[in-house]
VOVEX-396957 format. One record per residue: x, y, z of N, C-alpha, C in turn; residue in three letters; residue number from 1. Coordinates in nm, 3 decimals. Atoms other than C-alpha are relative to their C-alpha. Layout:
! residues N
<pt n_xx="X" n_yy="Y" n_zz="Z" ca_xx="X" ca_yy="Y" ca_zz="Z" c_xx="X" c_yy="Y" c_zz="Z" type="ALA" seq="NUM"/>
...
***
This chain:
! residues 112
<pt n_xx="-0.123" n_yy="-0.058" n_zz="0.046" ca_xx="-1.149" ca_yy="-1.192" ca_zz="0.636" c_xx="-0.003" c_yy="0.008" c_zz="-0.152" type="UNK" seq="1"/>
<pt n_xx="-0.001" n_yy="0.009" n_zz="0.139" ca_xx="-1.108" ca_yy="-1.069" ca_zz="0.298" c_xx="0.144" c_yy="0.036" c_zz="-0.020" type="UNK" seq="2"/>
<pt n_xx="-0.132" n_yy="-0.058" n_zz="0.032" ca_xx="-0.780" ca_yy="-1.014" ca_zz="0.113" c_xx="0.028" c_yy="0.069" c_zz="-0.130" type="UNK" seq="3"/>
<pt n_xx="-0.014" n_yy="-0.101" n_zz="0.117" ca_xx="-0.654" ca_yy="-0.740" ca_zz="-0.125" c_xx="0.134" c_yy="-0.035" c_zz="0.007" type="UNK" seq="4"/>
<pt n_xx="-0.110" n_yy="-0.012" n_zz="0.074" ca_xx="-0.353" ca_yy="-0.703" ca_zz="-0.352" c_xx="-0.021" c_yy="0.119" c_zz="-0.106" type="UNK" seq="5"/>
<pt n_xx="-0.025" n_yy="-0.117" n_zz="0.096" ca_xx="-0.225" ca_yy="-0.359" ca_zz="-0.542" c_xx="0.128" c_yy="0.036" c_zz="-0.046" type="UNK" seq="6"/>
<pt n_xx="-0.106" n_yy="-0.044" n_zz="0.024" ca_xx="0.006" ca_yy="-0.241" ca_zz="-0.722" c_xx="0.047" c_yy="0.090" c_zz="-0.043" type="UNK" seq="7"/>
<pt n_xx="0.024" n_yy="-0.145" n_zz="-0.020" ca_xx="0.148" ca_yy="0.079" ca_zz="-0.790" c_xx="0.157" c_yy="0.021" c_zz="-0.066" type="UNK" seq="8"/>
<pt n_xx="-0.140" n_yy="-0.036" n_zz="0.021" ca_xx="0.502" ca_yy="0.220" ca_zz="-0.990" c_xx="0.066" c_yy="0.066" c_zz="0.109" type="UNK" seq="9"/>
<pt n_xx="-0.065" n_yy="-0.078" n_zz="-0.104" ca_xx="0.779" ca_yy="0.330" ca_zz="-0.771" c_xx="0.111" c_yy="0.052" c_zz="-0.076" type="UNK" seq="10"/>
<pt n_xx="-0.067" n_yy="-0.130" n_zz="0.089" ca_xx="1.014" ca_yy="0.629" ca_zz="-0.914" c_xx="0.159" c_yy="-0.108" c_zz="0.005" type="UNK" seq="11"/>
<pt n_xx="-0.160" n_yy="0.077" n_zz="-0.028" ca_xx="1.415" ca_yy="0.476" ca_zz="-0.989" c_xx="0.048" c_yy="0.113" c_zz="0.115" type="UNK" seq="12"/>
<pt n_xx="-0.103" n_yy="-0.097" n_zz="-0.069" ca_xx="1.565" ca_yy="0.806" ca_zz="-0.845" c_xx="-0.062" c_yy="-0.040" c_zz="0.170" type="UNK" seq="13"/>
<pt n_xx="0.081" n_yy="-0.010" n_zz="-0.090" ca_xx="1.299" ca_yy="0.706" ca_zz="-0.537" c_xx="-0.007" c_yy="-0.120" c_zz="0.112" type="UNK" seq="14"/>
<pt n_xx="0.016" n_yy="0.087" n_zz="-0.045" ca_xx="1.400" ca_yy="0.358" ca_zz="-0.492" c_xx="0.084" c_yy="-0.047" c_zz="0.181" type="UNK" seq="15"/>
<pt n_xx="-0.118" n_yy="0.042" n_zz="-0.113" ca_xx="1.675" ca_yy="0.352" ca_zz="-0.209" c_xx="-0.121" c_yy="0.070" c_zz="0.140" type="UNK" seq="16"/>
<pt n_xx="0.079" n_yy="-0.061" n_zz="-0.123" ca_xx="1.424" ca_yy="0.645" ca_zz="0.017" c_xx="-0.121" c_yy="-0.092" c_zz="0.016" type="UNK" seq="17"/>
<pt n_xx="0.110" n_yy="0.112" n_zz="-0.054" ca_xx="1.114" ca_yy="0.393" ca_zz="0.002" c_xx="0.038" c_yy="-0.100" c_zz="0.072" type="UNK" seq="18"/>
<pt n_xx="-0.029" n_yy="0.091" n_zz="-0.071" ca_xx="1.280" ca_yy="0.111" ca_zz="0.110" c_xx="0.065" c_yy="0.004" c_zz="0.138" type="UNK" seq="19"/>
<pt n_xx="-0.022" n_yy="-0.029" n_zz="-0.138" ca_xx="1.448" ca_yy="0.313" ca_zz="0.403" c_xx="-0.096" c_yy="0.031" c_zz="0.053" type="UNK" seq="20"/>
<pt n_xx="0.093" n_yy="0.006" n_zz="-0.041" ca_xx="1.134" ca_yy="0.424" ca_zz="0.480" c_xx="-0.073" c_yy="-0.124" c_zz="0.034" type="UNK" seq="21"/>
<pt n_xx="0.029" n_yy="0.108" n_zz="0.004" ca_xx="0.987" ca_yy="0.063" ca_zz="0.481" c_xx="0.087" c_yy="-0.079" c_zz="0.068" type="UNK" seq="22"/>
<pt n_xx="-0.084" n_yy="0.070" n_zz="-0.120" ca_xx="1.270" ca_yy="-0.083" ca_zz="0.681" c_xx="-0.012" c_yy="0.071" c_zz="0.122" type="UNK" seq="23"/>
<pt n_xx="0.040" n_yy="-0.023" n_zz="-0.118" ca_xx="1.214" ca_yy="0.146" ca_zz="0.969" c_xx="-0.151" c_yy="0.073" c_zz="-0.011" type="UNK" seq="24"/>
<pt n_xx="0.116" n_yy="-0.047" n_zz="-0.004" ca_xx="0.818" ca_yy="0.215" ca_zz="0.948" c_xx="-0.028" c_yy="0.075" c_zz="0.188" type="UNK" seq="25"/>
<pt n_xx="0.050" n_yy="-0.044" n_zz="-0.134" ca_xx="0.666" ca_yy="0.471" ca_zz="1.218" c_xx="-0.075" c_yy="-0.109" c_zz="0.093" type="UNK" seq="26"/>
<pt n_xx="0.117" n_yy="0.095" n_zz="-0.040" ca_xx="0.525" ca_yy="0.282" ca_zz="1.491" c_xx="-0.137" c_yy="-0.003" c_zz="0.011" type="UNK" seq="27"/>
<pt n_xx="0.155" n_yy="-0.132" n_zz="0.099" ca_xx="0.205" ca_yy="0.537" ca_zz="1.453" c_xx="-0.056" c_yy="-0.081" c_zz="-0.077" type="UNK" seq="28"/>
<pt n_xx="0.028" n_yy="0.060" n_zz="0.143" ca_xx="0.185" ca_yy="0.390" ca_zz="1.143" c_xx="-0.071" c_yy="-0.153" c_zz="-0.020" type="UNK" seq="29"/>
<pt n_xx="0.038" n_yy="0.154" n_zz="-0.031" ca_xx="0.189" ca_yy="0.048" ca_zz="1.200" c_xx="-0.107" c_yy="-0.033" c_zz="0.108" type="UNK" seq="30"/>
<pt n_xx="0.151" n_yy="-0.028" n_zz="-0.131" ca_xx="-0.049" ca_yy="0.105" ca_zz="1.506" c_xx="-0.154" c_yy="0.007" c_zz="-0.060" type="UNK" seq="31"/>
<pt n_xx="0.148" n_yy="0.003" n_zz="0.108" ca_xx="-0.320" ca_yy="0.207" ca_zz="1.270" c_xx="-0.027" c_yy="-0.096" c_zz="-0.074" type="UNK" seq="32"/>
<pt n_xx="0.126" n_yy="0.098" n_zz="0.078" ca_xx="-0.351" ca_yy="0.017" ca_zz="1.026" c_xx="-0.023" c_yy="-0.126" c_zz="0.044" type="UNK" seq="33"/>
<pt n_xx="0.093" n_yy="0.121" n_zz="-0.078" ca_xx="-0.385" ca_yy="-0.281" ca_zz="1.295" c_xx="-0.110" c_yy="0.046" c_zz="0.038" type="UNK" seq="34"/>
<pt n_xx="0.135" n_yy="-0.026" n_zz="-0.042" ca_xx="-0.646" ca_yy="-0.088" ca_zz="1.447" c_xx="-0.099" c_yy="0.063" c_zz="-0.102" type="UNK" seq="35"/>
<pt n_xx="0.114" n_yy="-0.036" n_zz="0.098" ca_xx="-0.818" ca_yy="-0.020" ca_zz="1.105" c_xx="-0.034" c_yy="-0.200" c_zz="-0.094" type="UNK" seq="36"/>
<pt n_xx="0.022" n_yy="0.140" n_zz="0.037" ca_xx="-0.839" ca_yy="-0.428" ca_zz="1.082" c_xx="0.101" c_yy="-0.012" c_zz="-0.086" type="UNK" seq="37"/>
<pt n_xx="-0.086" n_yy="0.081" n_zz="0.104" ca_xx="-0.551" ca_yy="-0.497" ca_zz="0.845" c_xx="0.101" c_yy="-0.072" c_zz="0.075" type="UNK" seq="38"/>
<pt n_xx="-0.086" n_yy="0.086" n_zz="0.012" ca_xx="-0.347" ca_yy="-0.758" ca_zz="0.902" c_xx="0.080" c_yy="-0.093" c_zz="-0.125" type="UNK" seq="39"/>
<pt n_xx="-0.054" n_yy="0.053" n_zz="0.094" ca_xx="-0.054" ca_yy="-0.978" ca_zz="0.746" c_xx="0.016" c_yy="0.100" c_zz="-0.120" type="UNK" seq="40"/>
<pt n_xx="-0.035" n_yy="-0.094" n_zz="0.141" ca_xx="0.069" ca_yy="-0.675" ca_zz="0.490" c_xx="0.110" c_yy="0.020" c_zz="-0.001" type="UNK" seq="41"/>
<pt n_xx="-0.139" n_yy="0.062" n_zz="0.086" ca_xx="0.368" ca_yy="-0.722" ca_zz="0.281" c_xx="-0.065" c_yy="0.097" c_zz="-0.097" type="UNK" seq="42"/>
<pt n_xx="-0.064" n_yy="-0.091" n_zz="0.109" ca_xx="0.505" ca_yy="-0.467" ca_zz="0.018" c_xx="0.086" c_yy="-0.077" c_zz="-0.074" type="UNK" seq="43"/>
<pt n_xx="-0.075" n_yy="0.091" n_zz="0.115" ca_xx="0.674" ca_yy="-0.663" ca_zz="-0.285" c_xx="0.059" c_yy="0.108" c_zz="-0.075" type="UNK" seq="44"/>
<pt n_xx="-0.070" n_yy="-0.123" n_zz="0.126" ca_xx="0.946" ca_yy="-0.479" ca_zz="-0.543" c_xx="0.082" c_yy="-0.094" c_zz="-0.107" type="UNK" seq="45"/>
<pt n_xx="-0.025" n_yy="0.086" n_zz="0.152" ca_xx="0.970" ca_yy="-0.572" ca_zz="-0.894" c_xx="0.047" c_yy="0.047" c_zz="-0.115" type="UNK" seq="46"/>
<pt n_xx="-0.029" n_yy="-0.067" n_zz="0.153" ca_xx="1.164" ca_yy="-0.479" ca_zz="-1.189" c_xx="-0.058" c_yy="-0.059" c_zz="-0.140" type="UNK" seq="47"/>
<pt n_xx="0.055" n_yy="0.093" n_zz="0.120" ca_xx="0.973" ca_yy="-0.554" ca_zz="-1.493" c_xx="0.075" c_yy="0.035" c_zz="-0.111" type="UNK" seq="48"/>
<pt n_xx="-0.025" n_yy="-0.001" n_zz="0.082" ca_xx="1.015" ca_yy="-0.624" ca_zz="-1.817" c_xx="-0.013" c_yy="0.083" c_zz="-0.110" type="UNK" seq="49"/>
<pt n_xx="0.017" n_yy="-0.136" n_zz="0.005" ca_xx="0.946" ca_yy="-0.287" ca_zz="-1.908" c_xx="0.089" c_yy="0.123" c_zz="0.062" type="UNK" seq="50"/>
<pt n_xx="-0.073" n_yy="-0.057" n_zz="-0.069" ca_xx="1.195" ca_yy="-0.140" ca_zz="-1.710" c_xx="-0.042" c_yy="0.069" c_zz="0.069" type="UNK" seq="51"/>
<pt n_xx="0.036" n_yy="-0.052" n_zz="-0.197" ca_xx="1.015" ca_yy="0.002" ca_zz="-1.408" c_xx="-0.030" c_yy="-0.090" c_zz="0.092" type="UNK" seq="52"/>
<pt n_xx="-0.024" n_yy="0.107" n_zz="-0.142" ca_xx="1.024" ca_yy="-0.128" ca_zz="-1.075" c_xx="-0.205" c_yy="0.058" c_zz="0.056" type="UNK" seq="53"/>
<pt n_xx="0.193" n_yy="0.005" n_zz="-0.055" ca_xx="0.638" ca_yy="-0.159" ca_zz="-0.946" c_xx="-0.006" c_yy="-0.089" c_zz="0.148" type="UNK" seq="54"/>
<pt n_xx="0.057" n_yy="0.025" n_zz="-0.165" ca_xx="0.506" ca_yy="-0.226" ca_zz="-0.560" c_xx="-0.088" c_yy="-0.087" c_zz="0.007" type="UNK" seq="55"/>
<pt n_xx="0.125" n_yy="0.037" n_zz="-0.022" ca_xx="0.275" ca_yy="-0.480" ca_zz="-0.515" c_xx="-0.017" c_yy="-0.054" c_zz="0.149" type="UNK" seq="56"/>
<pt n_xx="0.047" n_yy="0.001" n_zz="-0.177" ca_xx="0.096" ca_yy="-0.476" ca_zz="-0.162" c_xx="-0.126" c_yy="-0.137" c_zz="-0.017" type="UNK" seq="57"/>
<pt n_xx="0.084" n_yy="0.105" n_zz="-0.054" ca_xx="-0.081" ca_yy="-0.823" ca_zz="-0.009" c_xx="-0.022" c_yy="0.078" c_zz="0.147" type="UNK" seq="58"/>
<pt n_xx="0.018" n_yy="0.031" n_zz="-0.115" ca_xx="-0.305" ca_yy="-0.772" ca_zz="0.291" c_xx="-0.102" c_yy="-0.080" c_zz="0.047" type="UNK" seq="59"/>
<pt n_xx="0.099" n_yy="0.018" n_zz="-0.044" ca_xx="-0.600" ca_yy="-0.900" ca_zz="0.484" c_xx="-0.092" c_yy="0.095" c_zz="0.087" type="UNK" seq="60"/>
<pt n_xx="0.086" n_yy="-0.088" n_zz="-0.082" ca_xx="-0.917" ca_yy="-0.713" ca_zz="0.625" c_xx="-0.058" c_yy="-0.076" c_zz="0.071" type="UNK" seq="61"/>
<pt n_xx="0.090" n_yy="0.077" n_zz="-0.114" ca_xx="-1.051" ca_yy="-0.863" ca_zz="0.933" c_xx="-0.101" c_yy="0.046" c_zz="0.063" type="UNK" seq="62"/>
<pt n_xx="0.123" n_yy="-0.070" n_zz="-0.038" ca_xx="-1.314" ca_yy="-0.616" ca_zz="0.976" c_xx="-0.081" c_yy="0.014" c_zz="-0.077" type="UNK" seq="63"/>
<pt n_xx="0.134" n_yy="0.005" n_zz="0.070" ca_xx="-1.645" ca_yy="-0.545" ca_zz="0.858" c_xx="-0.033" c_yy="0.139" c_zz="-0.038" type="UNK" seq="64"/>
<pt n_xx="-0.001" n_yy="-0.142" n_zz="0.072" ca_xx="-1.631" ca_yy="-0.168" ca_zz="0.737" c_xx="0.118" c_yy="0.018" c_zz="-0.040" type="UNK" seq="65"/>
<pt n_xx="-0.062" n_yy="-0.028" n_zz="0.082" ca_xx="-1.427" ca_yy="-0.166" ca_zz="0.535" c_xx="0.044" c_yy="0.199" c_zz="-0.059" type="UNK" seq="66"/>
<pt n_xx="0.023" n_yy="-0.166" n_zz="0.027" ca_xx="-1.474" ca_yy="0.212" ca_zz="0.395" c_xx="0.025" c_yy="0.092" c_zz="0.111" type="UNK" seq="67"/>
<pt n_xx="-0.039" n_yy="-0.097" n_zz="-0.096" ca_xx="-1.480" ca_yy="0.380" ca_zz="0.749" c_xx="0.138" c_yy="-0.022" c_zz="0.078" type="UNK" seq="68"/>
<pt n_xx="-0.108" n_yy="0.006" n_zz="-0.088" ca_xx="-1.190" ca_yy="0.199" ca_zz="0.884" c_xx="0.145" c_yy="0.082" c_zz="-0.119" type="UNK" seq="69"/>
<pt n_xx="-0.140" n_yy="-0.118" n_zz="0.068" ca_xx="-1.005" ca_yy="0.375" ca_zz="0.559" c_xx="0.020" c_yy="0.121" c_zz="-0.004" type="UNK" seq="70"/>
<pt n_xx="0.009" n_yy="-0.108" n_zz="0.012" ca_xx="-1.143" ca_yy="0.658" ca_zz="0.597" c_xx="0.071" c_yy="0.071" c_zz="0.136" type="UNK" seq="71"/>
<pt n_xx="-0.033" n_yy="-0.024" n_zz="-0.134" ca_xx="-1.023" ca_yy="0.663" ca_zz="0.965" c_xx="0.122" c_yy="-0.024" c_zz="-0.034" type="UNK" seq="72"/>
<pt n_xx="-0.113" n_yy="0.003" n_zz="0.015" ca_xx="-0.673" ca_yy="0.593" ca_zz="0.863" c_xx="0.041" c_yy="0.133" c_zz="-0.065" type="UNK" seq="73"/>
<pt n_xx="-0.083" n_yy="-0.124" n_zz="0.071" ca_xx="-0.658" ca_yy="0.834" ca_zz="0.568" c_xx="-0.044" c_yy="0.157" c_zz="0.100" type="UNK" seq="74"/>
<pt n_xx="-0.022" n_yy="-0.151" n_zz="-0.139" ca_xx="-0.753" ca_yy="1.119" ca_zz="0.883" c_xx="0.107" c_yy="-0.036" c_zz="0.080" type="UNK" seq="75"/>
<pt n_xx="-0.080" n_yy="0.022" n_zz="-0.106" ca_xx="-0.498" ca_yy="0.991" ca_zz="1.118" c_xx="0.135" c_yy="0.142" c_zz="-0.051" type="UNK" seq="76"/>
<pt n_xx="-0.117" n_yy="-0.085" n_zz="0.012" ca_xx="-0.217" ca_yy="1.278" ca_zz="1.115" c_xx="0.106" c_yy="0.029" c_zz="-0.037" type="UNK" seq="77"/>
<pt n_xx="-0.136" n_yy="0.112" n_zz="0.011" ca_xx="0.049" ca_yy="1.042" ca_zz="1.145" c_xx="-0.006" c_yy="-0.048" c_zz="-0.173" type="UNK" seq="78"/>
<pt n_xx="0.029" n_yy="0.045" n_zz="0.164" ca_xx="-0.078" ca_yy="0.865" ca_zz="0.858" c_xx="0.050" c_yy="0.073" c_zz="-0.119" type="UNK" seq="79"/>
<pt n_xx="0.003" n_yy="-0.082" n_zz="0.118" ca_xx="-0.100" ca_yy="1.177" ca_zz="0.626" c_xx="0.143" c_yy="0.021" c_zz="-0.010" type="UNK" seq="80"/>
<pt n_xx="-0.194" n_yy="-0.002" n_zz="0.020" ca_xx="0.248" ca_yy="1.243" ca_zz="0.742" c_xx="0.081" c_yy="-0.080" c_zz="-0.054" type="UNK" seq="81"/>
<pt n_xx="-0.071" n_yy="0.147" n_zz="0.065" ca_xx="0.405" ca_yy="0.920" ca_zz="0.630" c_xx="0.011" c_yy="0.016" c_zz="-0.120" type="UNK" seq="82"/>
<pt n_xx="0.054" n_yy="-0.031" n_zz="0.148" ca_xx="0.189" ca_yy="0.946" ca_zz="0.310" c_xx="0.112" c_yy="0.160" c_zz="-0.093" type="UNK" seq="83"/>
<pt n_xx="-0.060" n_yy="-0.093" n_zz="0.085" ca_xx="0.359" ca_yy="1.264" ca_zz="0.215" c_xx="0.130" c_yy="-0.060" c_zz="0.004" type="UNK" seq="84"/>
<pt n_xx="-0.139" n_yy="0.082" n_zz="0.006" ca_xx="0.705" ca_yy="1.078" ca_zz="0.248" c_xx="-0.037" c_yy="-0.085" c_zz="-0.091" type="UNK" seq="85"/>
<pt n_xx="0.018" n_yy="0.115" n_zz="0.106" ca_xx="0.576" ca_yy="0.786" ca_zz="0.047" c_xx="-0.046" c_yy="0.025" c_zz="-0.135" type="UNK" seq="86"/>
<pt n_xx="0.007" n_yy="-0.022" n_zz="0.138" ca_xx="0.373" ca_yy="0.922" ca_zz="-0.238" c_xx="0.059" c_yy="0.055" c_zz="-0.085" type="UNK" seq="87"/>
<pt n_xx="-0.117" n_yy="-0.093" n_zz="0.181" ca_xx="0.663" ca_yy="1.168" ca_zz="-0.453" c_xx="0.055" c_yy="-0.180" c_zz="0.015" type="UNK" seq="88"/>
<pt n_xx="-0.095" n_yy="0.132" n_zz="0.017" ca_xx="0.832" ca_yy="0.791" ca_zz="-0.443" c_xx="-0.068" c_yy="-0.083" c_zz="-0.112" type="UNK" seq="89"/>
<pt n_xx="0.098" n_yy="0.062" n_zz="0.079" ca_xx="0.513" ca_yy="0.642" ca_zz="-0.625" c_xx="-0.044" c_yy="0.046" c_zz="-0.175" type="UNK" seq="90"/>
<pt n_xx="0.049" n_yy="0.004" n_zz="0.102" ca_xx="0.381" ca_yy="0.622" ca_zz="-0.951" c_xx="-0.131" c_yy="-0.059" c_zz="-0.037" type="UNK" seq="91"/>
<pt n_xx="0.161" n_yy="0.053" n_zz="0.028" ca_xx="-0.017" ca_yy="0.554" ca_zz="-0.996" c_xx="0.002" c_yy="-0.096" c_zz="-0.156" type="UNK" seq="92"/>
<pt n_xx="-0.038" n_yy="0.075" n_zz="0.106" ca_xx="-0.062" ca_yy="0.322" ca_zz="-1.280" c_xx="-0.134" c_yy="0.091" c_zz="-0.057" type="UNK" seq="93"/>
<pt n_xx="0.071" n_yy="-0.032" n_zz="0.102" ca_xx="-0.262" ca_yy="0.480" ca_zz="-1.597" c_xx="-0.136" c_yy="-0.061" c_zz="0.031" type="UNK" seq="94"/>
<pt n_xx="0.142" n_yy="0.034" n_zz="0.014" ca_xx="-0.515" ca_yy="0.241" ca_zz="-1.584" c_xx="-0.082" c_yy="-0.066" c_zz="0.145" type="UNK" seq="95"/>
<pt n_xx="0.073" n_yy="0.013" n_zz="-0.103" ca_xx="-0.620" ca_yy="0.247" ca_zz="-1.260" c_xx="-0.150" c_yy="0.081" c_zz="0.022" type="UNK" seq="96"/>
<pt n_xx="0.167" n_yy="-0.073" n_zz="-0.002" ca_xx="-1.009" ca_yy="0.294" ca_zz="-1.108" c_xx="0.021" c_yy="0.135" c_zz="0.049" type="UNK" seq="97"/>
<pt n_xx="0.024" n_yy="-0.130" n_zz="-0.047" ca_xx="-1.121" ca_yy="0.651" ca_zz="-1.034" c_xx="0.005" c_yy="-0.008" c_zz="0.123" type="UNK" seq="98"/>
<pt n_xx="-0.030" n_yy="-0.018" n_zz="-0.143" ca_xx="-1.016" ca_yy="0.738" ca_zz="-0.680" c_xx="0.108" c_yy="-0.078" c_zz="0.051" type="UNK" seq="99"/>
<pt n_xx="-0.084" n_yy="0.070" n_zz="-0.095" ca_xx="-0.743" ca_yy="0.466" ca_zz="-0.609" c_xx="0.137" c_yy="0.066" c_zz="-0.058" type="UNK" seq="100"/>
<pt n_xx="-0.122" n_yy="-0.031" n_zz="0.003" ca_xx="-0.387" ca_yy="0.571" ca_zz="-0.565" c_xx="0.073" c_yy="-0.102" c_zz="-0.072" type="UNK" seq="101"/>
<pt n_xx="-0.012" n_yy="0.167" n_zz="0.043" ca_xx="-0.286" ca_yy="0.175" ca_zz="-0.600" c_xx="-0.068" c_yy="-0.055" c_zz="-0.053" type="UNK" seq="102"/>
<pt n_xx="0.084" n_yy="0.026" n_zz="0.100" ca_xx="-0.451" ca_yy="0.028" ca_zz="-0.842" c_xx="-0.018" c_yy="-0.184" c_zz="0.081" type="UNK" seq="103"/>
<pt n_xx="0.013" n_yy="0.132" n_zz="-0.027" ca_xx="-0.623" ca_yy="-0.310" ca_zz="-0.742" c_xx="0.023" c_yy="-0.100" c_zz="-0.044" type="UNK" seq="104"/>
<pt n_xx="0.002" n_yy="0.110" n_zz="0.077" ca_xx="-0.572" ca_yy="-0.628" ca_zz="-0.837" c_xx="-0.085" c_yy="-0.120" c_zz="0.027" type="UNK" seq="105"/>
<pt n_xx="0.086" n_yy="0.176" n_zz="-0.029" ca_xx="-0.801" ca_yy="-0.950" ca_zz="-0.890" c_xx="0.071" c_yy="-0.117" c_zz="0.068" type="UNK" seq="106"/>
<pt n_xx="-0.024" n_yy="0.112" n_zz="-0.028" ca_xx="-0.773" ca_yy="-1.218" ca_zz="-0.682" c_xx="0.019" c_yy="-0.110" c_zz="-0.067" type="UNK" seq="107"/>
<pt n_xx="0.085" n_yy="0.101" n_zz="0.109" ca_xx="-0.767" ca_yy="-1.527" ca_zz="-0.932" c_xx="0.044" c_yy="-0.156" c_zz="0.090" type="UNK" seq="108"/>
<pt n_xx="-0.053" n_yy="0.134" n_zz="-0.054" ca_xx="-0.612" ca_yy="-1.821" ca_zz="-0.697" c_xx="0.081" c_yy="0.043" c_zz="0.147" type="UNK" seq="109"/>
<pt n_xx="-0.074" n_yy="-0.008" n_zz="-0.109" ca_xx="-0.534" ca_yy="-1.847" ca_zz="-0.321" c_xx="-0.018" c_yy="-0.166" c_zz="0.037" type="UNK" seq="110"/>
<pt n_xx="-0.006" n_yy="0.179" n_zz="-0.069" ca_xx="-0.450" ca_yy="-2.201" ca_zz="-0.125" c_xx="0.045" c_yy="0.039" c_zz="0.126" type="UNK" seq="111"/>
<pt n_xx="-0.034" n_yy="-0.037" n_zz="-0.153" ca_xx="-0.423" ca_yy="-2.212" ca_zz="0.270" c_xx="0.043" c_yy="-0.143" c_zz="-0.027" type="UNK" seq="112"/>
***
């Protein structure tokens, strides 16, 4: 099992439709990304000290391809559908890597 954390701006005018979205998630939705190995994923919302509100996502991967099981999500239909509901809400962060929407974050300390 490995675990990721990202985080990502979310729009003010944008904040009330994400979180309705996120209180009733498709079940589609949620269907996949168990069957693309993720488990335990939590969405966090934060107003910083900067005055934007930013997303940060905890999950775990319990599988061993990593890459095809995302690639098999970002085809799912459903998926893309969702996605177009969710991303006008988002804000990519500047200094994120080439290709990620959500920008990653380092692990630096976990405790079970």
């Amino acid at each position: 099992m490995k675990r990721y954390g990202s985080v990502i701006g979310v729009k003010e005018d944008k904040l009330d439709y994400y979180r309705e979205l996120h209180a009733n998630p498709w079940p589609e939705v949620n269907r996949m990304i168990k069957e693309c190995n993720i488990r335990n994923y939590s969405i966090y919302l934060r107003k910083l000290p900067d005055g934007k509100h930013y997303l940060f996502s905890y999950f775990e991967y319990t599988g061993d391809k990593f890459g095809a099981d995302m690639a098999r999500m970002a085809a799912d239909p459903t998926t893309q559908k969702w996605w177009e509901h969710c991303k006008p809400c988002q804000e990519p962060l500047d200094t994120r890597a080439e290709g990620e929407w959500w920008a990653n974050m380092e692990e630096v300390f976990h405790c079970e």
